[in-house]
C-alpha positions as CSV (number, residue, x, y, z in Angstrom):
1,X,-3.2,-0.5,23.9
2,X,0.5,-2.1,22.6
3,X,-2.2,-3.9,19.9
4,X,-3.6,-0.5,19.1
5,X,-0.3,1.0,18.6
6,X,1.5,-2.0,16.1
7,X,-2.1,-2.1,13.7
8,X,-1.8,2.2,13.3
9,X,2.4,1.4,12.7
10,X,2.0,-1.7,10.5
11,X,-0.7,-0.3,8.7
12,X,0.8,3.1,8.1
13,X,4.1,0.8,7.5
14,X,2.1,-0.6,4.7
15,X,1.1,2.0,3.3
16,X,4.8,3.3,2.7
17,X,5.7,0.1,1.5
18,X,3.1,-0.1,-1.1
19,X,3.4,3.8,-1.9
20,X,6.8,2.7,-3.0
21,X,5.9,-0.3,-5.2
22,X,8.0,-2.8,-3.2
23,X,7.2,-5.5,-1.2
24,X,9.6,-5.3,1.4
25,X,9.2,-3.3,4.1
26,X,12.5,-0.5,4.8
27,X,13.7,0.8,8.0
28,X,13.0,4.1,6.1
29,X,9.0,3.4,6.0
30,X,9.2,2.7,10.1
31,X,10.6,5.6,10.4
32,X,8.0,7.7,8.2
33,X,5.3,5.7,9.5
34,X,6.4,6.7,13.4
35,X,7.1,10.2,12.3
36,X,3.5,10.5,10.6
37,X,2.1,9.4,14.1
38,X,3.9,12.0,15.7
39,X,6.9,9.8,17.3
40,X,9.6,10.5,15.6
41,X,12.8,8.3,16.4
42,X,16.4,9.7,15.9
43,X,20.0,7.9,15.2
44,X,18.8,6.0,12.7
Protein backbone atom coordinates (compact mmCIF):
# COMPACT_ATOMS: atom_id res chain seq x y z
CA UNK A 1 0.00 0.00 0.00
CA UNK A 2 2.98 2.80 1.28
CA UNK A 3 4.74 1.29 -2.20
CA UNK A 4 1.55 2.05 -4.06
CA UNK A 5 1.31 5.48 -2.76
CA UNK A 6 5.35 6.75 -3.30
CA UNK A 7 5.25 5.19 -7.31
CA UNK A 8 1.56 7.42 -8.00
CA UNK A 9 3.75 10.60 -5.92
CA UNK A 10 7.09 10.08 -7.55
CA UNK A 11 5.73 9.49 -10.75
CA UNK A 12 3.33 12.43 -10.74
CA UNK A 13 6.52 14.20 -9.01
CA UNK A 14 8.19 13.43 -12.22
CA UNK A 15 6.00 14.54 -14.31
CA UNK A 16 6.10 18.20 -12.76
CA UNK A 17 9.60 18.10 -12.75
CA UNK A 18 10.02 17.34 -16.37
CA UNK A 19 6.78 19.55 -17.30
CA UNK A 20 9.11 22.29 -16.04
CA UNK A 21 12.29 21.40 -17.95
CA UNK A 22 14.49 20.98 -14.84
CA UNK A 23 16.02 18.18 -13.39
CA UNK A 24 15.62 18.82 -9.86
CA UNK A 25 12.75 18.06 -8.22
CA UNK A 26 10.96 21.39 -6.05
CA UNK A 27 9.02 21.23 -3.00
CA UNK A 28 6.47 23.06 -5.36
CA UNK A 29 6.03 19.79 -7.68
CA UNK A 30 5.29 17.61 -4.19
CA UNK A 31 3.02 19.76 -3.50
CA UNK A 32 1.16 19.69 -6.98
CA UNK A 33 1.70 16.18 -7.31
CA UNK A 34 -0.12 15.53 -3.70
CA UNK A 35 -2.75 18.10 -4.58
CA UNK A 36 -3.39 16.38 -8.08
CA UNK A 37 -4.02 13.06 -5.99
CA UNK A 38 -6.45 14.74 -3.95
CA UNK A 39 -4.17 15.26 -0.62
CA UNK A 40 -3.40 18.50 -0.45
CA UNK A 41 -0.89 19.64 2.36
CA UNK A 42 -0.96 23.23 3.84
CA UNK A 43 1.95 25.54 5.63
CA UNK A 44 4.11 25.04 3.14
Amino acid sequence: MLRVFLTNLVGDVVTYTEHGNRKTVTRMDVLFALKHQGRTLYGF
